[in-house]
C-alpha positions in Angstrom: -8.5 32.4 -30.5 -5.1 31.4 -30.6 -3.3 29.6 -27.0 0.0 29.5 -26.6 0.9 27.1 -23.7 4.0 25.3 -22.7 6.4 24.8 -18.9 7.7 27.4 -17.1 10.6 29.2 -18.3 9.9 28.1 -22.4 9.4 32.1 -23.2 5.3 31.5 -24.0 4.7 35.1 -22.9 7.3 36.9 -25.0 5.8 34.8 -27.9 2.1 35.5 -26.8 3.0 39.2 -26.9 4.5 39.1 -29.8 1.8 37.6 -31.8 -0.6 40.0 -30.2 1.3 42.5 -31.7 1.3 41.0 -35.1 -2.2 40.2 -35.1 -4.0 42.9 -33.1 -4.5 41.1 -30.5 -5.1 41.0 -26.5 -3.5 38.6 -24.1 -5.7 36.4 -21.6 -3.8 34.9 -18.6 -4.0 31.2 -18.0 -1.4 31.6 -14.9 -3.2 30.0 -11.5 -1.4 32.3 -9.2 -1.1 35.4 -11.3 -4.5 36.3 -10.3 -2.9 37.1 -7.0 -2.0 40.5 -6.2 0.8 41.3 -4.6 2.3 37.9 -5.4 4.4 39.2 -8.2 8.4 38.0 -8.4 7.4 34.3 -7.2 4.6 34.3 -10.0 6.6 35.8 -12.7 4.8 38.2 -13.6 7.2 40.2 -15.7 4.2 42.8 -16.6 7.2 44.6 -18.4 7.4 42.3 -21.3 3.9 43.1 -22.3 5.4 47.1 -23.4 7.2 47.2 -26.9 8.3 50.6 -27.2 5.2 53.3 -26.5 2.7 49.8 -26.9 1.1 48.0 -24.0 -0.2 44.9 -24.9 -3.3 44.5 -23.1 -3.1 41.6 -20.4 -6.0 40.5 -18.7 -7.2 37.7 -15.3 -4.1 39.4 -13.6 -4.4 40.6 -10.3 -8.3 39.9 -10.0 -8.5 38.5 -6.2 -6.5 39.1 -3.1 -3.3 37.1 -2.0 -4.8 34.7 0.7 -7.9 33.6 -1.7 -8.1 30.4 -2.9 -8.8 31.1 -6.7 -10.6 27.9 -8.5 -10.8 26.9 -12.2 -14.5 27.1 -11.9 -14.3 31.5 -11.1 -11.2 30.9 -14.1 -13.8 29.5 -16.6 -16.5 32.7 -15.2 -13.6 35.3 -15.5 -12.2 34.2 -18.8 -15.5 33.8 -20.5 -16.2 37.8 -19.4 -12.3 39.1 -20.6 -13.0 36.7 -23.6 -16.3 38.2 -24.9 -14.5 42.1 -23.9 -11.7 41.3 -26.4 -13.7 39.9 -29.0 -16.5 42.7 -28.7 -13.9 45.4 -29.3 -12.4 43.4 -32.7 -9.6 41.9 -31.0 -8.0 38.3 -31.3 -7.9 36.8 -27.5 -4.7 35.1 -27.4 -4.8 32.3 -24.5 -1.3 32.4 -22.5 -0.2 30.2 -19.7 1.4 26.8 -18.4 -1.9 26.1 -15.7 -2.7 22.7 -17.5 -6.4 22.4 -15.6 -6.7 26.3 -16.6 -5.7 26.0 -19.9 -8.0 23.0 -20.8 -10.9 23.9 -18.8 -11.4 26.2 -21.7 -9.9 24.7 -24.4 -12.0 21.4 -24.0 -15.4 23.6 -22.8 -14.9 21.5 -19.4 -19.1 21.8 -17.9 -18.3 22.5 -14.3 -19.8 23.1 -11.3 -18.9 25.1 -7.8 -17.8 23.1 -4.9 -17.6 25.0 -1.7 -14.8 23.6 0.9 -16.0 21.1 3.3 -14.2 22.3 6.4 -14.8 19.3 8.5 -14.1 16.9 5.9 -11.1 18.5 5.5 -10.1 18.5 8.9 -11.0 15.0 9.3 -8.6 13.9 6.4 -5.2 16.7 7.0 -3.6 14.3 8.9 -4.1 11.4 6.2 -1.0 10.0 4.0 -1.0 10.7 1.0 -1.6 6.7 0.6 -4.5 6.8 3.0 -6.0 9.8 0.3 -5.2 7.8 -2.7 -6.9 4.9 -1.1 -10.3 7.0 0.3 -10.3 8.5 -3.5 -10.6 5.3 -5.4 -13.2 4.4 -3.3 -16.0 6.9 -5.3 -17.2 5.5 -8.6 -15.6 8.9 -10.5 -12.0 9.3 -10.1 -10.2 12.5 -11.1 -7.0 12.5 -13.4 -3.9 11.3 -12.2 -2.7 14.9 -11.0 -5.4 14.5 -8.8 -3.0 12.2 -6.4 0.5 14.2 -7.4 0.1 15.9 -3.1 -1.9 16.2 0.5 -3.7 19.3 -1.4 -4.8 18.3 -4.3 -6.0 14.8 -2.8 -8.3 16.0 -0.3 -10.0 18.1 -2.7 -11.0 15.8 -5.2 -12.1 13.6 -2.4 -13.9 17.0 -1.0 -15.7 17.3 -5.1 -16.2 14.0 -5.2 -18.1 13.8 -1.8 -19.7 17.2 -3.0 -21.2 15.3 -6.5 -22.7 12.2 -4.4 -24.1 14.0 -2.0 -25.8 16.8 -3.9 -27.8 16.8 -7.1 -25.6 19.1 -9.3 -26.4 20.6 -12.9 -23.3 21.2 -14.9 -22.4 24.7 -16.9 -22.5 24.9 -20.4 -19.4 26.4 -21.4 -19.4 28.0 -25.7 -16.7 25.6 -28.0 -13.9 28.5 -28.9 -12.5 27.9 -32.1 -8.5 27.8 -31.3 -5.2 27.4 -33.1 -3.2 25.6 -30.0 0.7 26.7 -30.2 3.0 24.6 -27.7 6.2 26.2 -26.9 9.2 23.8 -25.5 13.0 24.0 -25.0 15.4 21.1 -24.8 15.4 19.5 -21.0 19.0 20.8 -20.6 18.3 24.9 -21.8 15.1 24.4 -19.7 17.1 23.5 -16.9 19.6 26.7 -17.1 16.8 29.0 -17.8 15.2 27.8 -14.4 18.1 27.9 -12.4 18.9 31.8 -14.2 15.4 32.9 -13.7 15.4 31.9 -9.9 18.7 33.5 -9.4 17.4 36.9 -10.6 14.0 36.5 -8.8 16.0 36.2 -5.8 17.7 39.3 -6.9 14.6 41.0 -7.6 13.3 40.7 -4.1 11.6 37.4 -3.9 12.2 36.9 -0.3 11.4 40.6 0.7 7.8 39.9 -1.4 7.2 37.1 1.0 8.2 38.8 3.8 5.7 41.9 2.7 2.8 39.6 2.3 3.2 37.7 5.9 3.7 41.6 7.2 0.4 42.7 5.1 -1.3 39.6 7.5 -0.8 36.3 5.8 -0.1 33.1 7.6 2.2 31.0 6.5 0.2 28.0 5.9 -1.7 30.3 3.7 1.7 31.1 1.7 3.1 27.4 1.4 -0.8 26.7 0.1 0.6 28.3 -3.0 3.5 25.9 -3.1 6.9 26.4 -4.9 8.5 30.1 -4.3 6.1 31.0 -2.0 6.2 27.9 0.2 10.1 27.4 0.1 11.1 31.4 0.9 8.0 31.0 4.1 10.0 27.8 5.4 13.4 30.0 4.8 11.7 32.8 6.2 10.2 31.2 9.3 13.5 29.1 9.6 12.2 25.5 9.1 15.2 25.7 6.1 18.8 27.2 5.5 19.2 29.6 2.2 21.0 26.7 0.7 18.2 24.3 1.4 15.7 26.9 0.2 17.4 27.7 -3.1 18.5 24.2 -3.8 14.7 22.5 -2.6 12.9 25.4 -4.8 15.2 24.6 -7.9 14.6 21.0 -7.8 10.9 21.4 -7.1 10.9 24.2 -10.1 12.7 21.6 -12.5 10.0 19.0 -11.4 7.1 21.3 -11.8 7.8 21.8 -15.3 8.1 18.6 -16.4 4.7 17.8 -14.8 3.5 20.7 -17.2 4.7 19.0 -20.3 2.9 15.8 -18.9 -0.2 17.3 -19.0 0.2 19.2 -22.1 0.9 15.6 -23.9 -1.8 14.3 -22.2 -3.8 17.2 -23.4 -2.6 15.5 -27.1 -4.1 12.5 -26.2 -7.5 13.7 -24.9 -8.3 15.7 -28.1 -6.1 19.1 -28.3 -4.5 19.5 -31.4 -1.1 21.1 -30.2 1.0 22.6 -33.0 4.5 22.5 -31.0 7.0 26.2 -32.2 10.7 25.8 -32.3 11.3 28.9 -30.3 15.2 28.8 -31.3 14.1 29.9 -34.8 14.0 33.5 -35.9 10.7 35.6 -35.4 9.6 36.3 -38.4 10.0 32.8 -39.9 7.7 31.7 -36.3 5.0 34.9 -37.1 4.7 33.7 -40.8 4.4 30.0 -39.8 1.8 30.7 -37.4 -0.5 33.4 -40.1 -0.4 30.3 -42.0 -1.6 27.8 -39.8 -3.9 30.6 -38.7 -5.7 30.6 -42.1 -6.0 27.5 -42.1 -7.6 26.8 -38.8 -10.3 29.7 -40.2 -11.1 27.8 -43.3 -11.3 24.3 -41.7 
């Protein structure tokens, strides 16, 4: 398999297509909130760049479960594994696609995990916790998380909520099959990362973000169910529902976009650290010099 992986706004799916057109290939999804439909402008989408000419790329774990759903990386694991073993079984190379860190190494890595339902009345009893208090109650159990684990409210409560799950119930974990996988990490400079976000949020805007949001509260979501999904989605409901000016929307989202993707690149180093061989692809070079760089890396990964 080969991944391609890498922050938001790098241009990982333009290269993921690209190389599944070069090498026959088929792209799987590693996008947490892609798997929403209807949730299209705020997740980027951009289901157009997978056509070149009168080719579709196949794209697959795209719109697979209803906006409102709380998707995990244990159904991720489940859903890739079946898309996986489709594109292989029709002589296909998968090529891996996404900047969802947990996603992305979940498979990489062959994480064993388990389901953990939600604990609705542990979670009401700690939704009114600091995020101090959290950090605090989670140090407390004898397995702690990573450190993304503490980054918000959200993501604190449920590691406490899988932590509480794992002492309380005797769990067996999931074998998951070791993929081989050339690893291909795409990165701008801070400053072109920075334009590109601020360009790409502009035209998203442009494109009807707000109108999307404003569709899926019509269609019968709450708005705590759309900030759950955090950046666009959180700061165009707080615009919408007038808990922030258009300025302090567009200026909040930005920031929060800028700081997002660094968090990605922190994870994806730390994904060097832990054991993932990342070979890093100076996008600014010229496509066929990238292709011809990557076939060879490519036979070498298959003669290792």
């Amino acid at each position: 398999m080969l991944a391609v992986v890498g922050p938001t706004a790098c241009g990982k799916t333009a290269l993921a297509v690209e190389l599944a057109l070069a090498f026959g290939g088929e792209v799987l999804s590693a996008d947490s909130r892609q798997v929403y439909r209807g949730m299209d402008i705020g997740t980027g989408k951009d289901l157009s760049e997978y056509v070149r000419g009168d080719v579709n790329v196949p794209v697959h774990l795209v719109d697979i479960a209803e906006a409102g759903y709380r998707y995990n990386v244990f159904e991720y694991q489940r859903d890739f594994l079946r898309a996986y073993e489709g594109v292989v079984q029709r002589g296909n190379l998968p090529v891996l696609c996404g900047g969802s860190g947990m996603y992305v190494e979940s498979v990489l890595r062959g994480y064993r995990l388990i389901p953990v339902p939600e604990n609705q009345e542990l979670r009401e009893r700690l939704q009114h916790k600091s995020l101090e208090e959290l950090t605090a109650i989670l140090s407390t159990y004898k397995i702690l998380h990573n450190n993304t684990d503490t980054d918000t409210v959200k993501r604190a409560i449920r590691a406490i909520e899988i932590e509480e799950y794992y002492a309380a119930a005797r769990v067996e974990e999931r074998e998951f099959p070791t993929i081989r996988t050339l690893t291909l990490g795409v990165d701008v400079s801070r400053e072109v990362r920075r334009e590109r976000i601020s360009k790409r949020l502009r035209a998203r805007l442009e494109e009807g973000l707000i109108e999307e949001v404003e569709r899926l509260l019509a269609n019968g979501l709450t708005a705590e169910q759309l900030i759950y999904y955090g950046l666009e989605y959180k700061f165009v409901t707080l615009y919408i529902t007038g808990a922030l000016t258009r300025e302090e929307m567009f200026q909040g989202l930005e920031t929060a976009i800028h700081q997002f993707a660094k968090r990605q690149m922190t994870w994806f180093r730390g994904m060097e650290r832990r054991g993932v061989n990342i070979h890093w692809v100076d996008i600014s070079l010229p496509l066929p010099e990238i292709i011809e760089t990557i076939k060879r890396l490519l036979y070498d990964k298959g003669t290792e």
